[in-house]
C-alpha positions as CSV (number, residue, x, y, z in Angstrom):
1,X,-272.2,-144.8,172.2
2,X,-274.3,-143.4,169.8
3,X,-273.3,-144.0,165.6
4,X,-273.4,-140.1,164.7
5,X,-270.9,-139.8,167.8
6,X,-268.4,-142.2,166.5
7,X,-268.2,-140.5,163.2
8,X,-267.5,-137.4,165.1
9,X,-264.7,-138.9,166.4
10,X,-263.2,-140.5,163.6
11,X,-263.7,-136.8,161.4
12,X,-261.6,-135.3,164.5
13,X,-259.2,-137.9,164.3
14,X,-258.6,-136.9,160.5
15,X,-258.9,-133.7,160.7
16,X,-256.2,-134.2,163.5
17,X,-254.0,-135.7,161.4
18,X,-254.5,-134.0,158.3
19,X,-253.3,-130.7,160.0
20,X,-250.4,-132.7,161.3
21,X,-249.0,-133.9,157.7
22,X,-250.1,-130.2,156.8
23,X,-248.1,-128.5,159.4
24,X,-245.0,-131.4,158.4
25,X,-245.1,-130.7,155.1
26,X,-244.9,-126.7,155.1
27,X,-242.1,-126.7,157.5
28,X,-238.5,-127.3,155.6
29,X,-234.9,-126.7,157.3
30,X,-232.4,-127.1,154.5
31,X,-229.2,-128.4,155.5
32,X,-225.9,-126.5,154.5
33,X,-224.1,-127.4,151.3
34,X,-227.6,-128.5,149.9
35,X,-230.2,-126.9,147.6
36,X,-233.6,-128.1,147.5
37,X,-236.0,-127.3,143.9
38,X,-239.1,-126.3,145.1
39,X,-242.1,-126.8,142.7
40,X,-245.5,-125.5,142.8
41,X,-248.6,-127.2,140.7
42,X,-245.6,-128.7,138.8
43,X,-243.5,-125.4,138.0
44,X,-240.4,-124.6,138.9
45,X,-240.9,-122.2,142.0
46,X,-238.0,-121.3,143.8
47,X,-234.2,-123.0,145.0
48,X,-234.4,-123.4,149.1
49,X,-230.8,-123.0,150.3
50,X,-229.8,-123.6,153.9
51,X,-232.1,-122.4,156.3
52,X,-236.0,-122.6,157.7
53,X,-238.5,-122.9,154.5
54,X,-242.4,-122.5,154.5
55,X,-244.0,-124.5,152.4
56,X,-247.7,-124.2,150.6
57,X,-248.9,-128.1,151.8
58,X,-250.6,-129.9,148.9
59,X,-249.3,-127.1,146.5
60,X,-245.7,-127.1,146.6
61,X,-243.0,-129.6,146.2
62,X,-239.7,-130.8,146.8
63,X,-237.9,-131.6,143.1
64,X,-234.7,-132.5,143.9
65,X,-231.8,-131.9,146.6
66,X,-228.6,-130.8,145.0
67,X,-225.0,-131.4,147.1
68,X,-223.4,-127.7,146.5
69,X,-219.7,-129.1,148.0
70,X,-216.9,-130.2,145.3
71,X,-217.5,-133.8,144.4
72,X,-214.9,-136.6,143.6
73,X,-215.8,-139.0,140.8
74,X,-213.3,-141.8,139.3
75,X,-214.4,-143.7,135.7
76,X,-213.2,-147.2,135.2
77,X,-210.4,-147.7,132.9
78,X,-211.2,-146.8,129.5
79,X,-209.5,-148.8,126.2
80,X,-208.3,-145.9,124.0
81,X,-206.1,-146.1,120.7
82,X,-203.3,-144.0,120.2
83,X,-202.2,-142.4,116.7
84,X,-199.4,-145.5,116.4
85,X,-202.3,-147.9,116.6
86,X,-201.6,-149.1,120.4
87,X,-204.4,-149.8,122.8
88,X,-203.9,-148.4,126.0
89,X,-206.4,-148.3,129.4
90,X,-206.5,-145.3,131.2
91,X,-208.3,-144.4,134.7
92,X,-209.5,-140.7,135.0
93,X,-210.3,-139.1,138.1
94,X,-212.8,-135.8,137.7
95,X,-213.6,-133.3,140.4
96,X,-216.5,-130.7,139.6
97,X,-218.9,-129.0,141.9
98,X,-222.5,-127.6,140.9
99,X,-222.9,-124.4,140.7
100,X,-226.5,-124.1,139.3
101,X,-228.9,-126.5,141.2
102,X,-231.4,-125.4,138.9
103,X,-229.4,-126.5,135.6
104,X,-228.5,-129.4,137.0
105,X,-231.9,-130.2,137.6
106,X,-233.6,-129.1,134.6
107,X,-230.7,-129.4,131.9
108,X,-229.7,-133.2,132.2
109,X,-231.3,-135.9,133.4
110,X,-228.1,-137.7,135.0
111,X,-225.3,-134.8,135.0
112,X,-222.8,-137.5,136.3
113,X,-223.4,-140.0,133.7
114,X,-223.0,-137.0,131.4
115,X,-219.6,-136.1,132.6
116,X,-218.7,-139.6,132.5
117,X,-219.2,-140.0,128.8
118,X,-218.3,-136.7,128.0
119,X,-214.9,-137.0,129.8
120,X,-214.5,-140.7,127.7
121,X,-215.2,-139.3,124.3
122,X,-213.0,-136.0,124.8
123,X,-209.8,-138.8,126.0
124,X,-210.1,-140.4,122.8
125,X,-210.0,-137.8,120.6
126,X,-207.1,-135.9,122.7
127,X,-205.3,-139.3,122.9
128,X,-205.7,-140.6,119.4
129,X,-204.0,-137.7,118.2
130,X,-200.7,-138.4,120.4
131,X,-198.2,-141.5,119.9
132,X,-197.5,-144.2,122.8
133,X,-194.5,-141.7,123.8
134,X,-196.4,-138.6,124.2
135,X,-199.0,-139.9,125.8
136,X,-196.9,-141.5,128.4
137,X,-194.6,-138.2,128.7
138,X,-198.0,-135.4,128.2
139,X,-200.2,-136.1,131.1
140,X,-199.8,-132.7,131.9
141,X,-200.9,-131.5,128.6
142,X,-203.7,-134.1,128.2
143,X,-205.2,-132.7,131.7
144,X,-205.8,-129.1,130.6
145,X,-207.1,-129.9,127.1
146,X,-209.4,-132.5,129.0
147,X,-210.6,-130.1,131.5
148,X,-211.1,-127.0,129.0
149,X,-213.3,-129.6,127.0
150,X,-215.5,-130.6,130.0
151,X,-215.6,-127.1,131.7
152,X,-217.6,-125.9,128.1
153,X,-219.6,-129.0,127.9
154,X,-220.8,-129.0,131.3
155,X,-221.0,-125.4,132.0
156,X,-224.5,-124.7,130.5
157,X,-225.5,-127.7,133.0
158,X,-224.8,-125.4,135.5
159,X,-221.3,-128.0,136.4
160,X,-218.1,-126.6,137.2
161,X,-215.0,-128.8,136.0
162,X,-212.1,-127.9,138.4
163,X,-209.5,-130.7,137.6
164,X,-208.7,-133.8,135.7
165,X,-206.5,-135.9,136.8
166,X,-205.5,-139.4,134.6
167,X,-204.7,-141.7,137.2
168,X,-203.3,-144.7,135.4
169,X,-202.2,-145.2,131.8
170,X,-201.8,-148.8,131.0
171,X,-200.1,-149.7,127.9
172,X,-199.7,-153.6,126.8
173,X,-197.8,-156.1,128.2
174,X,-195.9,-156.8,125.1
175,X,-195.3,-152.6,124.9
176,X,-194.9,-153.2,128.4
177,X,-191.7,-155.7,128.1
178,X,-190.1,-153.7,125.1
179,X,-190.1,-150.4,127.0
180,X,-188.6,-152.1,129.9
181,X,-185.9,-152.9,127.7
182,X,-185.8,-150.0,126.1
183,X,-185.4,-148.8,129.9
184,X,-182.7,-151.3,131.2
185,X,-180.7,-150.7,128.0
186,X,-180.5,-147.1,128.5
187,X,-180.0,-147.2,131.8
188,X,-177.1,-149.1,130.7
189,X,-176.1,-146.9,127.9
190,X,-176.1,-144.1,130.5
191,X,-174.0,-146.2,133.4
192,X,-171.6,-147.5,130.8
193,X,-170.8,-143.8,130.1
194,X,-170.5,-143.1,132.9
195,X,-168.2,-145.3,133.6
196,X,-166.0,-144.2,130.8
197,X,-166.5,-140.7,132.0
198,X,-164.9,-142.0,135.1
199,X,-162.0,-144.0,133.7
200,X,-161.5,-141.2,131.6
201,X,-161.1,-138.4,134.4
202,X,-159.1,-141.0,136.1
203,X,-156.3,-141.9,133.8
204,X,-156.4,-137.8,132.7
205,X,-155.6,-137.3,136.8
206,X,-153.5,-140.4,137.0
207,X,-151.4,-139.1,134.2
208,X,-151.4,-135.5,135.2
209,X,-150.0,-136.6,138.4
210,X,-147.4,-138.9,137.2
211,X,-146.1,-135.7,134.5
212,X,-146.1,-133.4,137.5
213,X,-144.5,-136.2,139.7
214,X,-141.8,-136.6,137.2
215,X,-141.3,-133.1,136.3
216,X,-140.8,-132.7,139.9
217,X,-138.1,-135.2,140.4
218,X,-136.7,-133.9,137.3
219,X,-136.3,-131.0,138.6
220,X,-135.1,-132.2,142.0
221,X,-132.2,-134.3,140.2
222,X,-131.1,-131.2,137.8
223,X,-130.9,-129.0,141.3
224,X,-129.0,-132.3,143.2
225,X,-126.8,-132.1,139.9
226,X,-126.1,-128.7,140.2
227,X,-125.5,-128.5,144.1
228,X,-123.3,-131.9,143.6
229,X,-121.3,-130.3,140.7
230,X,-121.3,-126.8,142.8
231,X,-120.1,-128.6,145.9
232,X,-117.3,-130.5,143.6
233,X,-116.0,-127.4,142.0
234,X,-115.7,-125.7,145.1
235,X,-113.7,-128.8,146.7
236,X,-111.3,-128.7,143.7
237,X,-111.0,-125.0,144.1
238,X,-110.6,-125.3,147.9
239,X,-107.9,-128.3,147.5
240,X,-106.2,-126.1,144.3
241,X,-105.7,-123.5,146.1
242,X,-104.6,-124.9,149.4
243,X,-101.9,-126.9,147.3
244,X,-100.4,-123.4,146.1
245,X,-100.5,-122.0,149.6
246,X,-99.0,-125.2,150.7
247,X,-96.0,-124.6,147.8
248,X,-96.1,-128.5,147.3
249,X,-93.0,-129.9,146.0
250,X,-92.3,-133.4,144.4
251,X,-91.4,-135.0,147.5
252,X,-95.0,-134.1,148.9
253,X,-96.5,-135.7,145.7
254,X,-93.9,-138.7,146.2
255,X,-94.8,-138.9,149.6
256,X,-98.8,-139.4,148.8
257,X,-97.8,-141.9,146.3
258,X,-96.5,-144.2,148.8
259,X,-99.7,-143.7,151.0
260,X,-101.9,-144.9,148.1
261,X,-99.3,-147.6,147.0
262,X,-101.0,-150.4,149.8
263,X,-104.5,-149.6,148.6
264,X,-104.0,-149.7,144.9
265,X,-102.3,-153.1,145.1
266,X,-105.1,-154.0,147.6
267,X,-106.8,-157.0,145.8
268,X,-106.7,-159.7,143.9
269,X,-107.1,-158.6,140.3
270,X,-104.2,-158.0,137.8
271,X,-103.7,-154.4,138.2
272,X,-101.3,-151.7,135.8
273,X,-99.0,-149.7,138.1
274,X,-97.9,-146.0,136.8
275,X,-95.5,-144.2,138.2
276,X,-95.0,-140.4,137.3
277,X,-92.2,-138.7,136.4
278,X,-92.6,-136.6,139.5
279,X,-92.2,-139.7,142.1
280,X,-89.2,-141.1,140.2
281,X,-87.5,-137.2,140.3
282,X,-88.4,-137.4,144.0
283,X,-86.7,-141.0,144.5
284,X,-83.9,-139.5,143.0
285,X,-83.9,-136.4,145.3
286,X,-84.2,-138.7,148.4
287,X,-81.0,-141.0,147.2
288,X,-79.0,-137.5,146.2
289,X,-79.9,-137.0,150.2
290,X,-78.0,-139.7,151.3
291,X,-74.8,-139.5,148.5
292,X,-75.8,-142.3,146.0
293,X,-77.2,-139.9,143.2
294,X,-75.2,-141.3,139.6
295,X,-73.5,-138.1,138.4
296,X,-72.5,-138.1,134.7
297,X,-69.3,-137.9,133.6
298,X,-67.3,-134.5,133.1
299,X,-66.4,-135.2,129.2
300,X,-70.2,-136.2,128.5
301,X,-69.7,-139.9,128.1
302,X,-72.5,-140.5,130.0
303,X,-70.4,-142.8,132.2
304,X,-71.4,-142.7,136.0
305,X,-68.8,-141.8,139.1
306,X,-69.8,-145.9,140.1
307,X,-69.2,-147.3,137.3
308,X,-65.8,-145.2,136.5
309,X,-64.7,-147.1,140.0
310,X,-65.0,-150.4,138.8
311,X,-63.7,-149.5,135.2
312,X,-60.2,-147.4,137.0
313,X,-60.2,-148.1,141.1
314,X,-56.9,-146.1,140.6
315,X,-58.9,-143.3,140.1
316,X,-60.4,-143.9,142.7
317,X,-58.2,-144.3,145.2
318,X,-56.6,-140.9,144.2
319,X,-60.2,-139.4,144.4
320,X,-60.0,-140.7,148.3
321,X,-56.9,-139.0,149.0
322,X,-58.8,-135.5,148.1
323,X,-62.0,-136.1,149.5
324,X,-62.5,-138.4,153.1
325,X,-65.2,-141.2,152.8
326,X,-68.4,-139.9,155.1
327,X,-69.3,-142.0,158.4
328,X,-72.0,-145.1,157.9
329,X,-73.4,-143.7,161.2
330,X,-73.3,-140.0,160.2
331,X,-75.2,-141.0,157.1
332,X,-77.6,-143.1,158.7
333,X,-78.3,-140.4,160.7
334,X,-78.7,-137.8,157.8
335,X,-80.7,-139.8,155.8
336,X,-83.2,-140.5,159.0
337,X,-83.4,-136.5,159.7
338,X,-84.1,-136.3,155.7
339,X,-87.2,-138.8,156.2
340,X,-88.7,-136.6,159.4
341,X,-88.1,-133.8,157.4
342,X,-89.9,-134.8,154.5
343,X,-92.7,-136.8,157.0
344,X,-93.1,-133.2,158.6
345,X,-93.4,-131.1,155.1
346,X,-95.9,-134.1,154.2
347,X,-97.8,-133.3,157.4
348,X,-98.2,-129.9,156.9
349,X,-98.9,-129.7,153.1
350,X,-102.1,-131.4,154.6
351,X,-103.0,-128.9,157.5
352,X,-102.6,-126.2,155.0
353,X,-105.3,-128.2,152.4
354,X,-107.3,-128.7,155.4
355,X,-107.4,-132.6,154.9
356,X,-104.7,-133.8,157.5
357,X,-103.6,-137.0,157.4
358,X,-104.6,-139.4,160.4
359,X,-102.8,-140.2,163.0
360,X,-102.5,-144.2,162.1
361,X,-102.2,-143.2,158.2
362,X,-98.9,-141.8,159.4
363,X,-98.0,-144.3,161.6
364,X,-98.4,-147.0,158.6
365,X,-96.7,-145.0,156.5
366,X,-93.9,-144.3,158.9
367,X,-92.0,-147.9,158.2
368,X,-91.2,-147.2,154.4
369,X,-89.5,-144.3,155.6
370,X,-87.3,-146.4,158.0
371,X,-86.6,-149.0,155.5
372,X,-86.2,-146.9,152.9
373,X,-82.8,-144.8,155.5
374,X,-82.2,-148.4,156.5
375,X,-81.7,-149.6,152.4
376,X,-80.0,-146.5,151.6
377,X,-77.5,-146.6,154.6
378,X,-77.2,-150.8,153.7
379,X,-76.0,-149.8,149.9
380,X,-73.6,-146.9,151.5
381,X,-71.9,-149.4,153.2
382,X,-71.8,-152.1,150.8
383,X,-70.1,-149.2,148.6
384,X,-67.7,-148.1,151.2
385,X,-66.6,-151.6,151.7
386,X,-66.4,-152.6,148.0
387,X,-64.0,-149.7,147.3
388,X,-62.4,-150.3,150.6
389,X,-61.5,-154.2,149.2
390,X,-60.5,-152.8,146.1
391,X,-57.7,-150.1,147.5
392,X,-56.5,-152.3,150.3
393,X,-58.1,-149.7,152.7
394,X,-60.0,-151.1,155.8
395,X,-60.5,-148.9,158.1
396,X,-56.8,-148.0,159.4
397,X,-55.2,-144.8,158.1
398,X,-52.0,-145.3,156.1
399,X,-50.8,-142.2,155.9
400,X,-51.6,-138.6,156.7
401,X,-54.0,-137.2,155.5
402,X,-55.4,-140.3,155.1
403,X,-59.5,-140.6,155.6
404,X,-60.5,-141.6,158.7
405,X,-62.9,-144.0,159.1
């Protein structure tokens, strides 16, 4: 092959390529989200958003590829003072989005480092201006005076500041221990009252219950009282009256006397015995029964028709020829009728007051009656016989008119 033939080939060849690289570098698909400078002889042209770009080859550029989407950038912990002279570290988290690719471009060199020390400077002064308290309490507030500072700062940069967020505020260990004292003791503070709070509500309840509890019983014991007393009244009322239906004599009251003798003298203990008036009046009724009743004398010497026997049996004996001596038998007999007569008024004294007496109440009580006829008719006869020795009388008529025994 000839020499002016090879360097044919090899001008093909470049031209080849050249309009290759040409045809590469005039073509331009721009991705979405991104913005790509485009400069021509060194000039700012145009911005190239998403899409397919022509392109001058040899004449224009690519400056710069901008991301258009919202971008997330977090600054190590920065040292700031506080206005009560306490150095704290605090991590801030910025999120801004461009809005001018051109600005961005053209306006700062490194709009990230920008932010960065823009966002550090406008902390301290927000922060030195606040106490360990407020800062710690204020995050709120030290967000939105941080983002209206960055948002005028970076807005001629063609930056939008959307938030700012401080992620961690770090006081110093030995702030650290005293606020978690502080803490713990006011967290104590708080549960101690509480707990008074609560001991407090409970003795108020407690007490409230116990007042009402014993107003309550109170009140149940004054009714009791009342119903008890009621209930008594009536019972003395009811028994009152049903004596004064039953007309009740002395022998009635004599009669309950002798029931209630066995259990009064039931025990051992020294005991007082009373007897009324009205029992003795009725012992005397009961021996006037059976013929043994102590009349006084006529002239008012107090001497009694016994006693006047013994003194005069002369007198006597004429007394016995006007009146006749009365049968042991008949009198036995009269003073056991007497007994069942006062046994049956007993009886019914308590029907009419509603409180019989019990069938073995009356059979206990039926004895004394016996032995009282049997003691009356035994002091009859003794009499009769004592006269009988002193007239010379024994039972055989002497004459007529003579009593008959």
């Amino acid at each position: 092959m000839e020499p002016g033939q090879i360097v044919g080939i090899v001008i093909v060849a470049l031209l080849a390529i050249f309009i290759i690289v040409a045809i590469a570098r005039a073509v331009r698909i721009v991705p979405q989200a991104v913005a790509l400078i485009v400069e021509r002889l060194g000039r700012y042209n145009s911005t190239m958003y998403a899409g397919l770009h022509f392109l001058i080859p040899f004449v224009d550029r690519v400056r710069a590829g901008v991301d258009l989407r919202e971008q997330v950038v977090s600054f190590p912990p920065q040292p700031v003072i506080t206005s009560d002279n306490l150095v704290v570290s605090i991590d801030t988290v910025i999120y801004f989005q461009v809005t001018d690719p051109k600005a961005a471009t053209y306006e700062i060199a490194n709009y990230i480092t920008g932010i960065e020390q823009l966002t550090v400077t406008t902390l301290r002064n927000v922060i030195g201006s606040m106490d360990l308290e407020q800062t710690l309490t204020s995050r709120d507030q030290i967000n939105g005076q941080l983002r209206g500072v960055l948002d005028d700062a970076t807005g001629r940069w063609g930056i939008r500041v959307n938030r700012v967020e401080l992620k961690a505020i770090d006081p110093p260990a030995s702030v650290q221990g005293s606020m978690e004292q502080q803490m713990r003791a006011e967290r104590d503070r708080r549960a101690a009252i509480l707990t008074a709070e609560g001991v407090k509500q409970s003795q108020i309840l407690t007490a409230e219950g116990e007042r009402q509890s014993a107003i309550l019983r109170a009140e149940g014991q004054a009714q009791a009282a009342i119903l008890r007393a009621e209930g008594e009244s009536r019972a003395i009322l009811q028994v009152f009256e049903a004596i004064h239906r039953g007309d009740a004599d002395p022998k009635l009251l004599a009669y309950q006397y002798l029931q209630m003798l066995p259990q009064i003298a039931n025990g051992t203990s020294s005991k007082m015995w009373i007897v009324p008036t009205e029992f003795t009046a009725a012992l005397q009724g009961m021996a006037g029964a059976f013929g043994l009743t102590a009349q006084p004398a006529p002239d008012g010497s107090g001497e009694s028709a016994t006693e006047r026997v013994r003194r005069e049996p002369s007198s006597f004996s004429d007394a016995l020829g006007e009146h006749s001596l009365e049968d042991p038998g008949e009198a036995l007999r009269k003073a056991q009728g007497d007994v069942d007569e006062f046994t049956h008024e007993a009886k019914q004294a308590g029907t009419l007051t509603k409180s019989p007496f019990p069938p073995g109440t009356t059979a206990g009580q039926q004895p004394y009656a016996d032995i009282e006829a049997e003691e009356q008719a035994r002091l009859a006869e003794e009499e009769r016989r004592r006269h009988e020795g002193e007239t010379g009388q024994f039972g055989t008529p002497e004459a007529p008119g003579a009593p008959t025994q």
